[in-house]
Backbone and ligand atoms as CSV (ligand in chain L), in Angstrom:
chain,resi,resn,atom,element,x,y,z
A,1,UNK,N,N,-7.804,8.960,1.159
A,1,UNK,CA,C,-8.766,8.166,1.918
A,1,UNK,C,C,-10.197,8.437,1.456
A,2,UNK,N,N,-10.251,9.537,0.877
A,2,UNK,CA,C,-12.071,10.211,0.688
A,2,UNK,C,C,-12.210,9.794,-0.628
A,3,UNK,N,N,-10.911,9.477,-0.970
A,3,UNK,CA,C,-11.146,8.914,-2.724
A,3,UNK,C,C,-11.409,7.460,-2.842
A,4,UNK,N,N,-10.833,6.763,-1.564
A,4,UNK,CA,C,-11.138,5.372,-1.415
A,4,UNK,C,C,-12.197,5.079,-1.261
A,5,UNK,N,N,-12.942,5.736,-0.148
A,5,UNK,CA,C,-14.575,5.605,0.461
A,5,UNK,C,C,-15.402,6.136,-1.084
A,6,UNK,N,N,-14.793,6.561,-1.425
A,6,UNK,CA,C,-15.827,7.206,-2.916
A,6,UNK,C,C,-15.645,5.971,-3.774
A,7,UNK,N,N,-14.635,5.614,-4.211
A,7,UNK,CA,C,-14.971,4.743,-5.151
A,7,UNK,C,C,-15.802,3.724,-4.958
A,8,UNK,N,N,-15.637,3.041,-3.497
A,8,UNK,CA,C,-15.478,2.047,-3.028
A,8,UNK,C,C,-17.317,1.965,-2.767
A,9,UNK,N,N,-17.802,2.992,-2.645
A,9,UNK,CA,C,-19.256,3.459,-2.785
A,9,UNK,C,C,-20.005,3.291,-4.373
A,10,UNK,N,N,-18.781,3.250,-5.501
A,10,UNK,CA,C,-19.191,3.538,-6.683
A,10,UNK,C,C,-19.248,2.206,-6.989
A,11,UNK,N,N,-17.915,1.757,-7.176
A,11,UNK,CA,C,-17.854,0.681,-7.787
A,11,UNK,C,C,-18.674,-0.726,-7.538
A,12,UNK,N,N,-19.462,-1.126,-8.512
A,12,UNK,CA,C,-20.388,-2.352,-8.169
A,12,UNK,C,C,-19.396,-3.662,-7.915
A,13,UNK,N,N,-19.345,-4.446,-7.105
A,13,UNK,CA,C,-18.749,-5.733,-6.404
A,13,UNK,C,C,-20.002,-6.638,-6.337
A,14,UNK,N,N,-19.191,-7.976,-6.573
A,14,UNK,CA,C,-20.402,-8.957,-6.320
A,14,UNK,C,C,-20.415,-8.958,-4.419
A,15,UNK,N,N,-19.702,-9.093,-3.911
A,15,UNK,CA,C,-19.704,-8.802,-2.166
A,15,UNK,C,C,-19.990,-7.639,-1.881
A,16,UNK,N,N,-20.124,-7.166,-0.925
A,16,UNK,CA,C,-20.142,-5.910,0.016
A,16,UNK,C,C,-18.294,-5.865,0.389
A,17,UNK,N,N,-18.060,-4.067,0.056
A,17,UNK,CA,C,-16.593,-3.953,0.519
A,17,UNK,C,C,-17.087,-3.046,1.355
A,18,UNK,N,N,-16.255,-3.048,2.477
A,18,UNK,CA,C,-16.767,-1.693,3.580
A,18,UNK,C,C,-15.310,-1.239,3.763
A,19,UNK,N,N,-15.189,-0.118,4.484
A,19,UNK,CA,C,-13.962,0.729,4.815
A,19,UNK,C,C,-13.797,0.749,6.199
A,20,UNK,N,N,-12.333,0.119,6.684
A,20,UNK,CA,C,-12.006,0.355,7.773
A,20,UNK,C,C,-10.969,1.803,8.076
A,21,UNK,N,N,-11.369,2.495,8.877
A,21,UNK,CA,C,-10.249,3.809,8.758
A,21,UNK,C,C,-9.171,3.037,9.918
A,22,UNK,N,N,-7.968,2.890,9.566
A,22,UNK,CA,C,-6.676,2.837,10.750
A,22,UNK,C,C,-6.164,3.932,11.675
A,23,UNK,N,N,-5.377,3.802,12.453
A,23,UNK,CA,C,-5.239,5.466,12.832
A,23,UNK,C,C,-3.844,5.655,12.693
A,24,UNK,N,N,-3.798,7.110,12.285
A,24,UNK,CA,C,-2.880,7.841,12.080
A,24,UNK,C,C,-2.025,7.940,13.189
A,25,UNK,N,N,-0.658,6.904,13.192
A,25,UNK,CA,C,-0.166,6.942,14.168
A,25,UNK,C,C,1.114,7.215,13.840
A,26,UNK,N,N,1.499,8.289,13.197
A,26,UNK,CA,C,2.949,8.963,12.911
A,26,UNK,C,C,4.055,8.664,13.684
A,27,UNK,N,N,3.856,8.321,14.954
A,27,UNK,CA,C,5.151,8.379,15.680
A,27,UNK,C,C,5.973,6.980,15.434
A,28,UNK,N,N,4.757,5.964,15.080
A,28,UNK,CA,C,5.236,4.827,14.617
A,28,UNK,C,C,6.049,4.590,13.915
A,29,UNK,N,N,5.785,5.499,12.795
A,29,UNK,CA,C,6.111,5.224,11.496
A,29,UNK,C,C,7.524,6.354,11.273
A,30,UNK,N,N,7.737,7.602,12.219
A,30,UNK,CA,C,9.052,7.883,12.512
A,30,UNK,C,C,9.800,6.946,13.210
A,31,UNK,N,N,8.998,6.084,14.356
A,31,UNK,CA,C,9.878,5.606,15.073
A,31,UNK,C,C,10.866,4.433,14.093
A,32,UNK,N,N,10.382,3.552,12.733
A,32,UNK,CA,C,10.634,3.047,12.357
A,32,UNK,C,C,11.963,3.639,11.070
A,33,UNK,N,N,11.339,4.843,11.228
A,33,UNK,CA,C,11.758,5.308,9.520
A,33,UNK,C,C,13.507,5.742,10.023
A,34,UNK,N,N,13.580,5.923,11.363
A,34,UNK,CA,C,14.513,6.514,12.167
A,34,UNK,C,C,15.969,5.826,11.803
A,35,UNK,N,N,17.359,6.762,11.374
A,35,UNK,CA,C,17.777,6.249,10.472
A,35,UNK,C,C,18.060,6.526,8.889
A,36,UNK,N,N,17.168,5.379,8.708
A,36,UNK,CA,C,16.712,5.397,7.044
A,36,UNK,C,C,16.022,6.484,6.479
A,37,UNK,N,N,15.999,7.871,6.734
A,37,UNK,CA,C,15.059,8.488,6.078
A,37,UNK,C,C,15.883,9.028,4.620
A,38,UNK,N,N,17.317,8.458,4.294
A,38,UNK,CA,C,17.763,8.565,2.993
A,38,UNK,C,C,17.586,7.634,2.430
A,39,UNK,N,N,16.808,6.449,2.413
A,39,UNK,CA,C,16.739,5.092,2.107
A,39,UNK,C,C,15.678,5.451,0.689
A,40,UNK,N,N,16.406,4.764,-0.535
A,40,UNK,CA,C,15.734,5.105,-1.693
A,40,UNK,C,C,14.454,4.388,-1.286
A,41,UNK,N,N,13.337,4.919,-2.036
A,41,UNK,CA,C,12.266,3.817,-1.875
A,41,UNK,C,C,12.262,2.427,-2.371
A,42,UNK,N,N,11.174,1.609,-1.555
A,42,UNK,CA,C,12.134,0.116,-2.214
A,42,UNK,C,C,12.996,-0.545,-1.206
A,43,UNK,N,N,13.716,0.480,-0.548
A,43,UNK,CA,C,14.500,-0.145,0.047
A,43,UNK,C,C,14.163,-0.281,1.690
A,44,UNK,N,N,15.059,-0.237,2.665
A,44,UNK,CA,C,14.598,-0.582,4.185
A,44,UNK,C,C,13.899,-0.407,5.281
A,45,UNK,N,N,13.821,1.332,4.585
A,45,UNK,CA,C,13.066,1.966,5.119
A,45,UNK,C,C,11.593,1.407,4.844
A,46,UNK,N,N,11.582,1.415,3.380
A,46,UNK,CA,C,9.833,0.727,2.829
A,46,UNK,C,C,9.454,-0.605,3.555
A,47,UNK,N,N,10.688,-1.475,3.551
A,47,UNK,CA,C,10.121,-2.689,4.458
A,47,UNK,C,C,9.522,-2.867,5.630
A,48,UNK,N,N,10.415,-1.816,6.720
A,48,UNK,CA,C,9.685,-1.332,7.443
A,48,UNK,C,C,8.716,-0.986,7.395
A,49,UNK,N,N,8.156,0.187,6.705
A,49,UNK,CA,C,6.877,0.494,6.755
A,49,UNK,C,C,6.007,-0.672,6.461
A,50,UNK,N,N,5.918,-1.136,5.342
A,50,UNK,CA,C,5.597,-2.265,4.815
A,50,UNK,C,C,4.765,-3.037,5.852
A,51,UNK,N,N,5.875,-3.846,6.863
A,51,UNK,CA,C,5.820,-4.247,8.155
A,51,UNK,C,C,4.692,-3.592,9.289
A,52,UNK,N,N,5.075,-2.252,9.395
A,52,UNK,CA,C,4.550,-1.674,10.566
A,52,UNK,C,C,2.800,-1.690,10.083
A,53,UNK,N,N,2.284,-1.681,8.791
A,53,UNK,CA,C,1.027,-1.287,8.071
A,53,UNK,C,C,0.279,-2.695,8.004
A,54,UNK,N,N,1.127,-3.452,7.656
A,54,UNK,CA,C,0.598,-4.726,7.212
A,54,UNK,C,C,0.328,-5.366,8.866
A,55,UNK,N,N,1.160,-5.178,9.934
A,55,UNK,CA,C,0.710,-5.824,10.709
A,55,UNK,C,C,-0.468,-5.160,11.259
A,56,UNK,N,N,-0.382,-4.098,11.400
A,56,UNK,CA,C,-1.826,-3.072,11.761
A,56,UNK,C,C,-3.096,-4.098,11.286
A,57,UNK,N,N,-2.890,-4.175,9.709
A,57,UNK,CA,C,-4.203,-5.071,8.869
A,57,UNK,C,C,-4.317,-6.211,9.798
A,58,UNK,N,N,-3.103,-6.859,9.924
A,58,UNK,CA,C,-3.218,-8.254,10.394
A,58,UNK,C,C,-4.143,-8.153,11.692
A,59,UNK,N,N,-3.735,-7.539,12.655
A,59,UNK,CA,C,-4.378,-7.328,13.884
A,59,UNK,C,C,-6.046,-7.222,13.830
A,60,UNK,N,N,-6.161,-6.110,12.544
A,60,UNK,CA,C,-7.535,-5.511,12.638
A,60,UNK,C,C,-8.276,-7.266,11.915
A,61,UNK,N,N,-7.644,-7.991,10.951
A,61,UNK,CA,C,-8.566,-8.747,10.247
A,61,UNK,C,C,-8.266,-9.986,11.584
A,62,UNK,N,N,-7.363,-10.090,12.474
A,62,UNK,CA,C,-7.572,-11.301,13.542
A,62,UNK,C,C,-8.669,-10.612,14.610
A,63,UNK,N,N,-8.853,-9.362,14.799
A,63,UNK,CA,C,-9.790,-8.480,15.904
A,63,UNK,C,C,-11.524,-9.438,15.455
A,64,UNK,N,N,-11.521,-9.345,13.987
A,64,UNK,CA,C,-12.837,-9.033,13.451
A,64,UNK,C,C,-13.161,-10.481,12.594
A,65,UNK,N,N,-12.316,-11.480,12.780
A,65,UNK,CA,C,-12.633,-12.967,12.417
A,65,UNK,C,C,-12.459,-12.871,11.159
A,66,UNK,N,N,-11.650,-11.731,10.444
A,66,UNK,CA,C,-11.368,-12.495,8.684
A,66,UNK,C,C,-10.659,-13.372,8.704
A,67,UNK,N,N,-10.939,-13.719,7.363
A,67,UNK,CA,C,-10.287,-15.382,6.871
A,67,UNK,C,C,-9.441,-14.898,6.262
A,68,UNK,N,N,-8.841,-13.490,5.566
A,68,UNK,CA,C,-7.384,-13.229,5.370
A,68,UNK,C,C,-7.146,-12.228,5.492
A,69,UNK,N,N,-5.563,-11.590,5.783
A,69,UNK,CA,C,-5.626,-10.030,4.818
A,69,UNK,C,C,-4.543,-10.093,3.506
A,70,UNK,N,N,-4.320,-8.731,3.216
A,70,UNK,CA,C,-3.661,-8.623,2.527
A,70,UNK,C,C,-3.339,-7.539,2.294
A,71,UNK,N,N,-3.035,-6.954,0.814
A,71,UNK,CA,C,-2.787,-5.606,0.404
A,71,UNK,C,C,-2.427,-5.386,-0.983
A,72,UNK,N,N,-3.242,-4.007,-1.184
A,72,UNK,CA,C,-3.354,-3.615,-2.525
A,72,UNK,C,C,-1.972,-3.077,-2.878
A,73,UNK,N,N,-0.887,-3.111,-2.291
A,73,UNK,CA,C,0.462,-2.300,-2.514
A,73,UNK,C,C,1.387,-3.047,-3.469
A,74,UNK,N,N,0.290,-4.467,-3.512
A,74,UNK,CA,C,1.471,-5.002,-4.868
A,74,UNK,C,C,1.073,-4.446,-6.578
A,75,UNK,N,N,0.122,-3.729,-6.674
A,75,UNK,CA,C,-0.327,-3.132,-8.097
A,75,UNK,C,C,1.013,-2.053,-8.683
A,76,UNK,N,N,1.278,-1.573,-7.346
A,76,UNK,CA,C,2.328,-0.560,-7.740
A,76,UNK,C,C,3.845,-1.130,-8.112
A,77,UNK,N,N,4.132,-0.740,-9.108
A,77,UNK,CA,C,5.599,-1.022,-9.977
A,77,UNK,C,C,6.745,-0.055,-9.061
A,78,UNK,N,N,6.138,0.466,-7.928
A,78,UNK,CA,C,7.389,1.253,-6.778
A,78,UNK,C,C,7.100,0.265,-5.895
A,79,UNK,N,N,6.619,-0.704,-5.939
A,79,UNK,CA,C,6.356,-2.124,-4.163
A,79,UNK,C,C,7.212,-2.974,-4.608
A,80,UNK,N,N,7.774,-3.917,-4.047
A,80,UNK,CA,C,8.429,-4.867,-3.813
A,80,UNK,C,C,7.436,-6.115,-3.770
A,81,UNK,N,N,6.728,-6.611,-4.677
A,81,UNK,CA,C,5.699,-7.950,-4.494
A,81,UNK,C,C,6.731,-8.951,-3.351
A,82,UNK,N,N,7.269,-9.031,-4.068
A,82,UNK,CA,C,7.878,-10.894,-3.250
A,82,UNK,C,C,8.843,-9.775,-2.240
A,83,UNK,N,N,8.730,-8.822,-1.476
A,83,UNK,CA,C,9.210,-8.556,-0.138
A,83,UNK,C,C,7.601,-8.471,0.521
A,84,UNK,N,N,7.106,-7.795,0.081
A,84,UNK,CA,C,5.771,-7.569,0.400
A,84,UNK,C,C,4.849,-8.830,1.452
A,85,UNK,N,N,4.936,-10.242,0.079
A,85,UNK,CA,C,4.230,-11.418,0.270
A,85,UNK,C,C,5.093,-11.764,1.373
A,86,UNK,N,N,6.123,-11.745,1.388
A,86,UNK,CA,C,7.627,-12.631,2.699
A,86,UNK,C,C,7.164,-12.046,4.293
A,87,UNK,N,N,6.832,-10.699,3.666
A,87,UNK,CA,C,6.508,-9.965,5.226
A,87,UNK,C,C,5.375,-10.519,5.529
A,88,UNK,N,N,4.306,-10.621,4.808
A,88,UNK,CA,C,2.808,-10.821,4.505
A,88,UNK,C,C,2.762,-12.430,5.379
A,89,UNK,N,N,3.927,-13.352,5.085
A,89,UNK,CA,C,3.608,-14.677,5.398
A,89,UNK,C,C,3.862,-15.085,6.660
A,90,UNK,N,N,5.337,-13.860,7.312
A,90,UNK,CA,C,6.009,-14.045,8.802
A,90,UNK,C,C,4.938,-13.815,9.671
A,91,UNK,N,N,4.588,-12.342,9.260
A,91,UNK,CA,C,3.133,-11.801,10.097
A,91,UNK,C,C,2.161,-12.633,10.636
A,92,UNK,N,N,1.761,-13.328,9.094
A,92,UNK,CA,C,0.769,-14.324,8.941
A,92,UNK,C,C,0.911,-15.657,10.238
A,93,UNK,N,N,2.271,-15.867,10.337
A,93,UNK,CA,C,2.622,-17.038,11.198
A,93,UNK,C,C,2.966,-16.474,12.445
A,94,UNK,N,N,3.135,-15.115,12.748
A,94,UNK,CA,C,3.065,-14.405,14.099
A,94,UNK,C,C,2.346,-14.520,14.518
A,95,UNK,N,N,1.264,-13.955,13.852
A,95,UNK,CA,C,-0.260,-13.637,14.470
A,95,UNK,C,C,-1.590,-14.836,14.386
A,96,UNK,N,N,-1.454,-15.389,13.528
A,96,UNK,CA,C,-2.084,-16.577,13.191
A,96,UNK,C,C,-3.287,-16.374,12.664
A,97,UNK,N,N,-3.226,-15.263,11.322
A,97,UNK,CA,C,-4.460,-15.187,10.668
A,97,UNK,C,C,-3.479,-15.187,9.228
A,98,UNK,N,N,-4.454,-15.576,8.520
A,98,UNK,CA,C,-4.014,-16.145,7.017
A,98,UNK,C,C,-3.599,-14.889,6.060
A,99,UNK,N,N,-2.932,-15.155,5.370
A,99,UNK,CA,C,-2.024,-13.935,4.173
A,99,UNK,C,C,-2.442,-14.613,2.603
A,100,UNK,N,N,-3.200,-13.430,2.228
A,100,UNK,CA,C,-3.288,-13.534,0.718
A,100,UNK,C,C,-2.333,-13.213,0.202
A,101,UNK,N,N,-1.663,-14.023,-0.402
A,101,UNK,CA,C,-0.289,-13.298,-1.341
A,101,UNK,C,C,-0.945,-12.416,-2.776
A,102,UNK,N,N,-0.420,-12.000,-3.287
A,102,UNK,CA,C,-0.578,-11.238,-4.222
A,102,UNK,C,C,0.332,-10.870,-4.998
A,103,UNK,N,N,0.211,-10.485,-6.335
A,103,UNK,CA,C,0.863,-9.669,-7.105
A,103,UNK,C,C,0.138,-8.754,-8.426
A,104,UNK,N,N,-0.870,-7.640,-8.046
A,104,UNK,CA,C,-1.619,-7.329,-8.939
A,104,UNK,C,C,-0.964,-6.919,-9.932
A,105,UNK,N,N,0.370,-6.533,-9.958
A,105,UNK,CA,C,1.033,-6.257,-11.312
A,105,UNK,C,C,0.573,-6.770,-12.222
A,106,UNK,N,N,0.759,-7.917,-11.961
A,106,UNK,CA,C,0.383,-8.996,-13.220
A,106,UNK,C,C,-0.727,-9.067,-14.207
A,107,UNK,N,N,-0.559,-9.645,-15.000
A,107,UNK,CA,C,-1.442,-9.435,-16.218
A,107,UNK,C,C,-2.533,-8.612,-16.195
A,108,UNK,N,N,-1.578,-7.007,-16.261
A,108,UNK,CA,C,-1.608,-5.909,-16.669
A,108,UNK,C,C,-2.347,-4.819,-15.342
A,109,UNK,N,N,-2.297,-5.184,-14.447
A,109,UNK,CA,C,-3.086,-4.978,-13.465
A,109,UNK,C,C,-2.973,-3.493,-12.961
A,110,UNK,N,N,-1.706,-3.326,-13.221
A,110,UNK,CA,C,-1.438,-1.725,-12.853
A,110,UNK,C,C,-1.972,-0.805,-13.856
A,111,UNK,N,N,-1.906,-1.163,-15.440
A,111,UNK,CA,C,-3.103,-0.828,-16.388
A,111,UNK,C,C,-4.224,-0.562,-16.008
A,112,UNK,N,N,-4.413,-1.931,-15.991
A,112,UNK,CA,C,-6.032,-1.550,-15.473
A,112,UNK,C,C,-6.637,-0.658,-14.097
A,113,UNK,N,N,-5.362,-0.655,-13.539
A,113,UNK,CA,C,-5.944,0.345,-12.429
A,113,UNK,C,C,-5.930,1.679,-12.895
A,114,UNK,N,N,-4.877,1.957,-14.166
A,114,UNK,CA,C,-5.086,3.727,-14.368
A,114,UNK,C,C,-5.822,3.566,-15.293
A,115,UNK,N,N,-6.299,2.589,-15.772
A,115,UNK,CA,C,-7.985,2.522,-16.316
A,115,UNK,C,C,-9.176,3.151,-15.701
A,116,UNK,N,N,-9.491,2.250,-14.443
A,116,UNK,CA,C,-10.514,3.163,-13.581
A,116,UNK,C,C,-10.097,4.099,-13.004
A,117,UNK,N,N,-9.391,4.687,-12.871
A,117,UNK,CA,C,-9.162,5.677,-11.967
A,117,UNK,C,C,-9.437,7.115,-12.918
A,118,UNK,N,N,-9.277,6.999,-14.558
A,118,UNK,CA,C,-9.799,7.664,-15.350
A,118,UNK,C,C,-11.185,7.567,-15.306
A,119,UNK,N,N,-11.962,6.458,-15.707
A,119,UNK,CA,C,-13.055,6.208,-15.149
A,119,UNK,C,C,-13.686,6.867,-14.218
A,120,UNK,N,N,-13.231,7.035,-12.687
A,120,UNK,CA,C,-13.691,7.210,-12.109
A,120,UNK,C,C,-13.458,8.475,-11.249
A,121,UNK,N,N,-12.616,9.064,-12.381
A,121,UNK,CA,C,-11.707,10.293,-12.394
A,121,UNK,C,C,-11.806,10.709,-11.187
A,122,UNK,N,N,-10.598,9.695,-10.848
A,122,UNK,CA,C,-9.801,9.725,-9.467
A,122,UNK,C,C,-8.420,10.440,-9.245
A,123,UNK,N,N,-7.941,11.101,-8.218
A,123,UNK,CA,C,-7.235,11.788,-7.852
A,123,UNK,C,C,-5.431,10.559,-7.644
A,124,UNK,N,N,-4.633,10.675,-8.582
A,124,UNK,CA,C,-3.595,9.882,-8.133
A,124,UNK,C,C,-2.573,10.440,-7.707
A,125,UNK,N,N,-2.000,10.155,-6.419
A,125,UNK,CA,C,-1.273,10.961,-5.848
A,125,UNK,C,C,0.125,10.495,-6.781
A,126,UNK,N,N,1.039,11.360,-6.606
A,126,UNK,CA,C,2.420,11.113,-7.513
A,126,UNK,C,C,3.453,10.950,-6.196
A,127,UNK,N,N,3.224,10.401,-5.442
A,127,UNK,CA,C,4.634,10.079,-4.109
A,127,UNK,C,C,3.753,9.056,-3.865
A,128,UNK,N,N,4.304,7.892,-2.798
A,128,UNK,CA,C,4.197,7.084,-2.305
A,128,UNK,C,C,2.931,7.473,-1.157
A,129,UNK,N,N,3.763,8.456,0.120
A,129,UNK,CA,C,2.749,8.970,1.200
A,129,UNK,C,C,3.568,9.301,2.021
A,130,UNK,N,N,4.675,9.277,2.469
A,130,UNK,CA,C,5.706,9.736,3.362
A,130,UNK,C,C,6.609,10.998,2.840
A,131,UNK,N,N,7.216,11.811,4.168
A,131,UNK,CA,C,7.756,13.051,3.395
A,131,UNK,C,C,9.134,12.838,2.391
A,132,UNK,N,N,9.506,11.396,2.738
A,132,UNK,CA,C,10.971,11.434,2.122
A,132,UNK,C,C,10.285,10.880,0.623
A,133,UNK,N,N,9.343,10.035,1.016
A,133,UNK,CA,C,8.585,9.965,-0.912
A,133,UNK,C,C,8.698,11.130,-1.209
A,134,UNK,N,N,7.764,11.923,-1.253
A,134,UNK,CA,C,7.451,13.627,-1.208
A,134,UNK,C,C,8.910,13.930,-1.525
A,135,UNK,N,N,9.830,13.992,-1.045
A,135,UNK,CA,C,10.844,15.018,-1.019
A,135,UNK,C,C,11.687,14.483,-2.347
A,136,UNK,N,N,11.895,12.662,-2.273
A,136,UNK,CA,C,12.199,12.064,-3.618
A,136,UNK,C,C,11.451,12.543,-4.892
A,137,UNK,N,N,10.547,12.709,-4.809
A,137,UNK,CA,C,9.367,12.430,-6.291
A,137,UNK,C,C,9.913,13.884,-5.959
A,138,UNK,N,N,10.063,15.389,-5.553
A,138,UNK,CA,C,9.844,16.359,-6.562
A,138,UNK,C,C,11.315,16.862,-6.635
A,139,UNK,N,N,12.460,15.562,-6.673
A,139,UNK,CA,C,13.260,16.111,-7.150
A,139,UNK,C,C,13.518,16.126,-8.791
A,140,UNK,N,N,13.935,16.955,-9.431
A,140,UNK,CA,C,13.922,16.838,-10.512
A,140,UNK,C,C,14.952,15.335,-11.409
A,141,UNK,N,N,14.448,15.151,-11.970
A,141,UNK,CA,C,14.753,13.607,-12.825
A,141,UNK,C,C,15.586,14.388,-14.535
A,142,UNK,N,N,16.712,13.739,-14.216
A,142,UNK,CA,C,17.217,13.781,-15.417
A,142,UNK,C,C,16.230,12.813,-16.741
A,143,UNK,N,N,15.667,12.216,-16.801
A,143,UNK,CA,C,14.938,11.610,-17.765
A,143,UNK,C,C,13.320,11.539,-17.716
A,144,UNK,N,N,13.228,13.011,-16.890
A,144,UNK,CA,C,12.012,13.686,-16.878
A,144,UNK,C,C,10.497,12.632,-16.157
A,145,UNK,N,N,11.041,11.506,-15.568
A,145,UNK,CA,C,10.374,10.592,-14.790
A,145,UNK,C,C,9.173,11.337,-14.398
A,146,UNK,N,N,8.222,10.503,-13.439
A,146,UNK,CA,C,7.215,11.842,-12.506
A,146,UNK,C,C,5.970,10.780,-12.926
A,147,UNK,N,N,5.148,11.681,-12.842
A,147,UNK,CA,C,3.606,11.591,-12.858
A,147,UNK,C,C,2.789,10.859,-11.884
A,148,UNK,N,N,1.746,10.929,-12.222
A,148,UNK,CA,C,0.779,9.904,-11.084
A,148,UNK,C,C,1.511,8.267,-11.227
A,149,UNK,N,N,1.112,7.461,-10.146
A,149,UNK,CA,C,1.225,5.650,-10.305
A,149,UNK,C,C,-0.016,4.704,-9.466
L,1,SF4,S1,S,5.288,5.649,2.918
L,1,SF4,FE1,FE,6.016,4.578,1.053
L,1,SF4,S2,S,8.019,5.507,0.541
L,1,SF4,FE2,FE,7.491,6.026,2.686
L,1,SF4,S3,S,8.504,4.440,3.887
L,1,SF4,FE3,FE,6.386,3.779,3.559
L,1,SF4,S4,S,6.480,2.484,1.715
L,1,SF4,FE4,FE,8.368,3.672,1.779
């Protein structure tokens, strides 16, 4: 989060980006994970989360009169884009504030993000953010997998 507010301070934008902090509401996110906490990533468990995060956004950008939300979670080659956007669009028609679809993968986008992040020699975490990420990522990989994403 302190790496977000930092960049996000650094990096020149033709708009103003500001930082909203969400709150840390763990029980949620057990209450969901409950179950699935063997669920490879990717899979049901992530949708869930997926779900529980994205609607958080949704709420905060219908609270505060944005014209969309969205999310940076499609850059990563561990997200699910087109589960991502599907959740992104139900929400969207739940709540009745608009969904940017996305897929920053694309033309080369996840590149370019470990572009700046050298740049801006940023801290990349190597798990997702949950303990069963955590507990996945440091198991050892027969084909020596790993590193930051
Ligand atoms: S924090 Fe990441 S790995 Fe954990 S459930 Fe959420 S999306 Fe999946």
């Amino acid at each position: 989060m302190k790496e977000q507010q930092r960049f996000i301070d650094a990096f020149p934008t033709k708009y103003p980006v500001h930082f909203i902090e969400g709150d840390y509401d763990k029980d949620s996110f057990y209450a969901i994970a409950k179950g699935l906490e063997h669920e490879p990533e990717k899979g049901a468990r992530c949708h869930k989360c997926y779900d529980l995060r994205l609607r958080c956004t949704a709420q905060v950008a219908k609270e505060k009169g944005f014209d969309f939300f969205s999310t940076t979670l499609t850059i990563s080659p561990m997200k699910d884009s087109q589960v991502l956007n599907e959740i992104g669009i139900r929400i969207s028609e739940e709540l009745g504030v608009s969904w940017l679809p996305s897929d920053f993968k694309k033309r080369e986008g996840y590149k370019r993000s470990t572009q700046l992040s050298a740049e801006y020699d940023m801290y990349r975490q190597d798990y997702c953010g949950c303990v069963y990420s955590y507990n996945e990522r440091k198991k050892p990989s027969p084909r020596g997998e790993g590193g930051p994403r």
